[in-house]
N, C-alpha and C positions, 0 to 999 in steps of 0.2 A: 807563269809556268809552274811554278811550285805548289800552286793550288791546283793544277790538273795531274799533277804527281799524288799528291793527298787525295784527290777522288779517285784515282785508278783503282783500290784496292773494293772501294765501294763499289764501282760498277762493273766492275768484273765479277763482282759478287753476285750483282741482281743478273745479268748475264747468266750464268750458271745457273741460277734459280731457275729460272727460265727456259734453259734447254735442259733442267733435269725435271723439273717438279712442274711447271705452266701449262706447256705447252703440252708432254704427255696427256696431262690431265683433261684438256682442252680437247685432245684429238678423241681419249677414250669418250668423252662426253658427248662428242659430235656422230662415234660410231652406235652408242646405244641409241640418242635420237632417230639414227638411221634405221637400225635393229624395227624400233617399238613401232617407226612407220610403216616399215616394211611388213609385217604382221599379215597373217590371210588365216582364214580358215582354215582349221586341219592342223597346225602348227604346233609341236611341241612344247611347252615353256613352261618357265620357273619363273613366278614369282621373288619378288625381294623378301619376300618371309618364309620362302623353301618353299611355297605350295606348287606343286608337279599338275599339271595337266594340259588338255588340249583345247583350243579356241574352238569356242563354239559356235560364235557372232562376234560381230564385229561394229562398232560405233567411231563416232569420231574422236570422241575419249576415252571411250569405255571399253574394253574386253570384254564378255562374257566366256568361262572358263568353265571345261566341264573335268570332275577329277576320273578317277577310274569307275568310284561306283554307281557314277551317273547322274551324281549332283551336280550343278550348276551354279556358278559364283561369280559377281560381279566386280572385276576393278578396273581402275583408272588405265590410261595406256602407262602411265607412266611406271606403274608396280611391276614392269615386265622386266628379267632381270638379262634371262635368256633366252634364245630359243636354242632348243637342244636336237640336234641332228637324229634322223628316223633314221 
């Protein structure tokens, strides 16, 4: 009994962690996965390095990304950081 009085304070600890810091993190991680699947042609977005433009194709990994002045630039799905509502 006295040893499960000594772990309380520990696992109330990881408990907390867990519903402050885990699990957020775990849902925000699960919502971008969804984001970067979700992905179509025509789509707004920002890259994780601030680059802004619009999808131009589409691959099973790959983006192709067109900016304003009509370059076109290749990244992973995974670089996408938003899509930004039109």
């Amino acid at each position: 009994m006295d040893m499960l009085v000594s772990l309380a304070p520990i696992i109330l600890m990881f408990v907390i962690f867990y519903f402050l810091l885990i699990r957020p993190q775990q849902k925000r991680q699960k919502q971008v996965k969804q984001m970067q699947s979700d992905l179509k042609k025509g789509d707004a977005v920002v890259t994780i390095g601030g680059f802004h433009g619009v999808v131009h194709a589409l691959d099973e990994d790959t983006v192709i990304i067109q900016s304003g002045d009509g370059q076109k630039l290749t990244y992973d799905r995974s670089a996408i950081r938003e899509v930004k509502s039109q």
